[in-house]
C-alpha positions as CSV (number, residue, x, y, z in Angstrom):
1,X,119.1,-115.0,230.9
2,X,120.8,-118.0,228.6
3,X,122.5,-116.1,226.0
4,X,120.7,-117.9,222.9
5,X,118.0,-115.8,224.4
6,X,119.7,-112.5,223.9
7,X,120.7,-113.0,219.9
8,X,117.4,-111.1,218.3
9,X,116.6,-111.1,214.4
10,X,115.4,-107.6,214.4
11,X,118.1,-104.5,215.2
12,X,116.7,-100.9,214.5
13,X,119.6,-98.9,215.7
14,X,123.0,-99.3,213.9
15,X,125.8,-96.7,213.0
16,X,128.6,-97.1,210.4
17,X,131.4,-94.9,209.0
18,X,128.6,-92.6,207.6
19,X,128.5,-90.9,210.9
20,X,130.9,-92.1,214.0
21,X,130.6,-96.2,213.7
22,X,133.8,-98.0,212.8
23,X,132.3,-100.3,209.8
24,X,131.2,-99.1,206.3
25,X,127.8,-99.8,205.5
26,X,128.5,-103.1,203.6
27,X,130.8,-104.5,206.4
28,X,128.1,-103.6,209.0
29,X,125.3,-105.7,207.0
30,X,127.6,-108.0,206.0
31,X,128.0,-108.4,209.9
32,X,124.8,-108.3,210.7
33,X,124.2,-111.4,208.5
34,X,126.7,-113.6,210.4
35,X,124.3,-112.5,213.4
36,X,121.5,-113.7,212.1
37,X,120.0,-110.5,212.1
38,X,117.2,-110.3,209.3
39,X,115.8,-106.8,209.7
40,X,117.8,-103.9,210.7
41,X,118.1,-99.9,210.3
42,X,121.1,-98.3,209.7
43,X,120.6,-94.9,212.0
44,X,124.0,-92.8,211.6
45,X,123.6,-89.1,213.7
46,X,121.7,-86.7,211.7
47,X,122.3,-88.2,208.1
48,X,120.8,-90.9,205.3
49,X,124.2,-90.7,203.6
50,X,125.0,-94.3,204.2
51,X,121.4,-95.8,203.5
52,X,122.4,-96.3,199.4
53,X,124.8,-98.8,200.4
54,X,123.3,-100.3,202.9
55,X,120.2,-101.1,201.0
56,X,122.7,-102.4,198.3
57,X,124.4,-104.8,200.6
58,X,120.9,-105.6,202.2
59,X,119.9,-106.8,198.8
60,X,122.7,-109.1,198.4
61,X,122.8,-110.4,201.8
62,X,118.7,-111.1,201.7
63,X,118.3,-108.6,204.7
64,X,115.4,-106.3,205.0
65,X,116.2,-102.5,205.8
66,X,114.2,-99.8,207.2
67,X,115.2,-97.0,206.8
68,X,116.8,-94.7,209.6
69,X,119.0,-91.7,211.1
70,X,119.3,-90.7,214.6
71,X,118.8,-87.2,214.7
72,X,119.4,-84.3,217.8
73,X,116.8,-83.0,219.3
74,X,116.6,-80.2,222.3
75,X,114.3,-80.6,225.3
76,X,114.4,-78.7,228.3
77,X,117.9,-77.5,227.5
78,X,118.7,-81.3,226.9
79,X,120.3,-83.4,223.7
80,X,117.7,-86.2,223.1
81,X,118.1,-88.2,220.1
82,X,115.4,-89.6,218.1
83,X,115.3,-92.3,215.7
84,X,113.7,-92.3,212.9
85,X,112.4,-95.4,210.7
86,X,110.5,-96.1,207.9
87,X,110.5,-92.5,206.5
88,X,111.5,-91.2,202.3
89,X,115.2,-90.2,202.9
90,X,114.2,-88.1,199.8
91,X,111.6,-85.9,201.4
92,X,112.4,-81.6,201.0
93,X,111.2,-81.2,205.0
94,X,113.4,-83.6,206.3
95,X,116.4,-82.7,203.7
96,X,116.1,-79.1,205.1
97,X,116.4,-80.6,208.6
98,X,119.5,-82.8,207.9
99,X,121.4,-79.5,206.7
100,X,120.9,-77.7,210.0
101,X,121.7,-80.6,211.7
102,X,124.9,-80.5,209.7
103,X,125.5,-76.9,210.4
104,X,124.6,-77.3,213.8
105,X,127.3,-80.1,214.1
106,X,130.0,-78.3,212.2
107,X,129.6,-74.9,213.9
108,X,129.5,-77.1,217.5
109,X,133.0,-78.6,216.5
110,X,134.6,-75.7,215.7
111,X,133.9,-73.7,218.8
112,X,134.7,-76.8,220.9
113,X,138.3,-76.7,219.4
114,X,138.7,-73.1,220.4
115,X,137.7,-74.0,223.7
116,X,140.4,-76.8,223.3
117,X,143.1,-74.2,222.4
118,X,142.3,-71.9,225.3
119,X,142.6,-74.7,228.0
120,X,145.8,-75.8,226.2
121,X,144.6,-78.9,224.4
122,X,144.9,-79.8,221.4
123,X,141.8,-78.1,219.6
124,X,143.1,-76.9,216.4
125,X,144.6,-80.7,215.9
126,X,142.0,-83.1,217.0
127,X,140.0,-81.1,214.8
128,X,141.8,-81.5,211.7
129,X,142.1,-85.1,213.1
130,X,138.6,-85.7,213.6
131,X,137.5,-84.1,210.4
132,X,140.1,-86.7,209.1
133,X,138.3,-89.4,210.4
134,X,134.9,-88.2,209.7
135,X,135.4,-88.6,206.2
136,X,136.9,-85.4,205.9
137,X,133.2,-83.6,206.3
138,X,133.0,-80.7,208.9
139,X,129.8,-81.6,209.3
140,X,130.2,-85.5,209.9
141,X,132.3,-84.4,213.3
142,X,131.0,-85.8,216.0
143,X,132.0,-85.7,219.8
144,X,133.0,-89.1,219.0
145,X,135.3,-88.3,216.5
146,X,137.0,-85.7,218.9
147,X,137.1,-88.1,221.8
148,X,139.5,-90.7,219.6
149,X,141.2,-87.9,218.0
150,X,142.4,-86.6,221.6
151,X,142.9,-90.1,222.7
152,X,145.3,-90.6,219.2
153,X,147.1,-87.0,220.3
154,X,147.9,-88.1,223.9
155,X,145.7,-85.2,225.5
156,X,143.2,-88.2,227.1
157,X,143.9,-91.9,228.2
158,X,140.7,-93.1,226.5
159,X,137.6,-92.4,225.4
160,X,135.4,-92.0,228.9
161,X,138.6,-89.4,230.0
162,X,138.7,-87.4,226.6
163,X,134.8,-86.9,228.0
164,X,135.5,-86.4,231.3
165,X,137.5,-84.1,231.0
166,X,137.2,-82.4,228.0
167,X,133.9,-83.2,226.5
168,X,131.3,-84.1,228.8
169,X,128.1,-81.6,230.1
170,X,131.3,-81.0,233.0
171,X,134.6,-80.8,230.6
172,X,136.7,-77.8,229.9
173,X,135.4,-77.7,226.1
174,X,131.9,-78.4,226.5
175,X,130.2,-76.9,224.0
176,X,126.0,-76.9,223.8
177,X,124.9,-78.0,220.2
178,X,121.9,-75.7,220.1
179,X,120.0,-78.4,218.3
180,X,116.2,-78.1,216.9
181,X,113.5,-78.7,219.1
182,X,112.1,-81.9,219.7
183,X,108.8,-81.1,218.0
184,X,110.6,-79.7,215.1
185,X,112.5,-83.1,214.9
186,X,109.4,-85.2,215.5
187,X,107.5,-82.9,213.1
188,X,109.8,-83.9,210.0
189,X,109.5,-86.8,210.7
190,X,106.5,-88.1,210.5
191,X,106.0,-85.3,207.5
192,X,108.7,-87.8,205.5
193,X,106.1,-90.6,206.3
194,X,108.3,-91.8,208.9
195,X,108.0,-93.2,212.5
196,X,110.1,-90.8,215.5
197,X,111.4,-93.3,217.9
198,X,112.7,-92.0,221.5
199,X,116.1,-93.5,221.6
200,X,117.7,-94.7,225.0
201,X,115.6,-92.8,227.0
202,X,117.2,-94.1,230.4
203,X,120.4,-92.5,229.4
204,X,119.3,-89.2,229.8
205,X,119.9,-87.6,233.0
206,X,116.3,-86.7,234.1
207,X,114.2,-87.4,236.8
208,X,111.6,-90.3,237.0
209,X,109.0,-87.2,236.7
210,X,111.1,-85.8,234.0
211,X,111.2,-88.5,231.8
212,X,107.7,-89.6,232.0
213,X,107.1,-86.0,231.2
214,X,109.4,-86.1,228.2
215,X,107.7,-89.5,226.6
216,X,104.1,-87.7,227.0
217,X,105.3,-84.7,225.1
218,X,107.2,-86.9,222.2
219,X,104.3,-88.6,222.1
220,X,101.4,-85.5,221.8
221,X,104.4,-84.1,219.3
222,X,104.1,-87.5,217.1
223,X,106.2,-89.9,218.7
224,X,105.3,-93.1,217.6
225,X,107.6,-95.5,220.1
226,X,110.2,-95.8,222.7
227,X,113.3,-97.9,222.6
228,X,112.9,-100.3,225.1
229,X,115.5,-102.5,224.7
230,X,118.6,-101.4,224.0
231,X,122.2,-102.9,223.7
232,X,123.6,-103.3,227.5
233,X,120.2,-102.3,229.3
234,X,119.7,-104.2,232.4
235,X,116.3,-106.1,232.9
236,X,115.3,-103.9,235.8
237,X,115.9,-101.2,233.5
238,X,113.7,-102.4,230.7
239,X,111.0,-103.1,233.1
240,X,111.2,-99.3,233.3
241,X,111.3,-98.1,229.7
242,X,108.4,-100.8,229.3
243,X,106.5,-98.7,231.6
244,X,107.3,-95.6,230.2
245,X,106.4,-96.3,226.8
246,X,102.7,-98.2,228.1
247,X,102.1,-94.9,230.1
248,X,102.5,-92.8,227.3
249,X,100.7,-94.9,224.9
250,X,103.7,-95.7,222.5
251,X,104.8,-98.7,220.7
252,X,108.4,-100.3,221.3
253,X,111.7,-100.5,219.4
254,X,114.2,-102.7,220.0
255,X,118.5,-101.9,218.9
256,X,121.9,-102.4,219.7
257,X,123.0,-98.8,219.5
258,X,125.9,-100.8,217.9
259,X,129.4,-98.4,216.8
260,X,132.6,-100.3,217.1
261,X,133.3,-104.2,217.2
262,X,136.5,-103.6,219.2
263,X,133.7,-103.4,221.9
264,X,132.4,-107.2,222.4
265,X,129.8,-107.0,224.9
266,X,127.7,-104.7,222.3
267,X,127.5,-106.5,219.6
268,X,124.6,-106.2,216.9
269,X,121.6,-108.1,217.3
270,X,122.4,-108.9,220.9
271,X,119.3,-108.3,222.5
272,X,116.2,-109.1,224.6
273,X,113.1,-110.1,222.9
274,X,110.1,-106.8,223.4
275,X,107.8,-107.2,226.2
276,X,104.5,-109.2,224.9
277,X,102.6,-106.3,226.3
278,X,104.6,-103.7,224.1
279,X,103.2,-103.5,220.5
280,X,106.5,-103.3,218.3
281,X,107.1,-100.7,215.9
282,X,107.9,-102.8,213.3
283,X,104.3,-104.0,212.8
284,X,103.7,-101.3,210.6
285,X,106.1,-102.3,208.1
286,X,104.5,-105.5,206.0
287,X,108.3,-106.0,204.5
288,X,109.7,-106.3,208.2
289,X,107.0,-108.6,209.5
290,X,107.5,-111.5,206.7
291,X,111.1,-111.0,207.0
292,X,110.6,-112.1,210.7
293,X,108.8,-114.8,209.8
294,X,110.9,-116.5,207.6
């Protein structure tokens, strides 16, 4: 594919400092602009905390923002994450969401930094490091977080070792979140007006049974779309999430997944245009569909 092909105006799945990203929300969108990226959604893990000043720097930049958050789900004993777009940050059933989420996350740090102790890492210090770099919020910490923190405190080389070995479904600290399930997480969703989007769903390590299985439930549950392309994804690979999202009878979304800028081959914006025979998710948004046009 000639890479002029791969730089997309439209980027519904960003992060920032607001959750585990690397760029305030005015650096990202400032970003974003040199991109040439007109409509985008900032969708930090399980919080709207940096959507204010986004939408500020959006306004100043001439950018259109949807509004987002990528929040934990369970499934089958799984972590799924769901975007959300489009929805009232402001809405009572998805505030009361956010703040389990937050406990959830909190509580799941903590007893990951015991575990950490009692294997004789570094638990009681990459905590207070990752809390450090989470804004100083307990319930901002992310795996993420931890992962650099143990990297910074020598106790990993980098970040795929601080997983393998200490994070990860297979590390010594592994810890499962005991996140809401994905019908709850749908549920509050589209209750806040808002449009539940299965994020990455090839990352997950199901079955092809599985995750057809999976789609057809997010989607009886209120699912509205699938991501189908996402930052790094392999044609072959969205030739599947294509199908997935047609067989279940979902739209598409399209996002970077974009965190850090150390990391070149992910940048924002970077990405394939949707199938023709996908409807986008973006088309119910009248504000996102003349932005495109311009």
């Amino acid at each position: 594919m000639n890479p002029s092909e791969l730089q997309s105006p439209i980027d519904l799945h960003l992060h920032s400092t607001a959750s585990d990203g690397q760029l305030t929300p005015t650096a990202l969108v400032a970003l974003l602009a040199t991109r040439a990226v007109r409509v985008f959604a900032l969708t930090d893990h399980d919080t709207v905390r940096g959507l204010d000043e986004a939408a500020a720097a959006a306004t100043a930049h001439g950018l259109c923002m949807v509004t987002g958050t990528e929040l934990s789900a369970e499934w089958l004993g799984r972590t799924v994450h769901i975007v959300g777009l489009g929805f009232d940050p402001a809405a009572p059933v998805l505030s009361a969401l956010l703040l389990r989420l937050a406990a959830c996350r909190a509580a799941r740090a903590g007893t990951i930094a015991q575990r950490l102790d009692r294997a004789a890492g570094p638990g009681t210090a990459a905590l207070e490091r990752a809390t450090a770099l989470a804004g100083d919020d307990p319930a901002r910490v992310t795996r993420t977080h931890l992962a650099r923190a143990l990297v910074e405190l020598g106790a990993a080389h980098d970040m795929e070792a601080a997983f393998t070995r200490w994070l990860g479904h297979r590390g010594r600290a592994y810890v499962p979140a005991g996140w809401p399930a994905l019908g709850e997480v749908t549920t509050a969703l589209v209750a806040a007006g808002g449009a539940p989007v299965l994020a990455h769903p090839l990352r997950y390590t199901l079955s092809s049974g599985q995750r057809r299985r999976l789609t057809q439930e997010f989607k009886a549950d209120g699912g509205a779309a699938v991501e189908v392309v996402v930052g790094g994804l392999a044609s072959a690979q969205r030739e599947t999430a294509t199908g997935l999202a047609l067989r279940a009878g979902l739209a598409g979304s399209v996002g970077s997944d974009f965190h850090d800028p150390a990391f070149p081959w992910n940048p924002p914006g970077r990405l394939a245009k949707l199938p023709a025979t996908v409807v986008p998710v973006w088309a119910r948004w009248a504000a996102a569909q003349e932005a495109l046009q311009v």
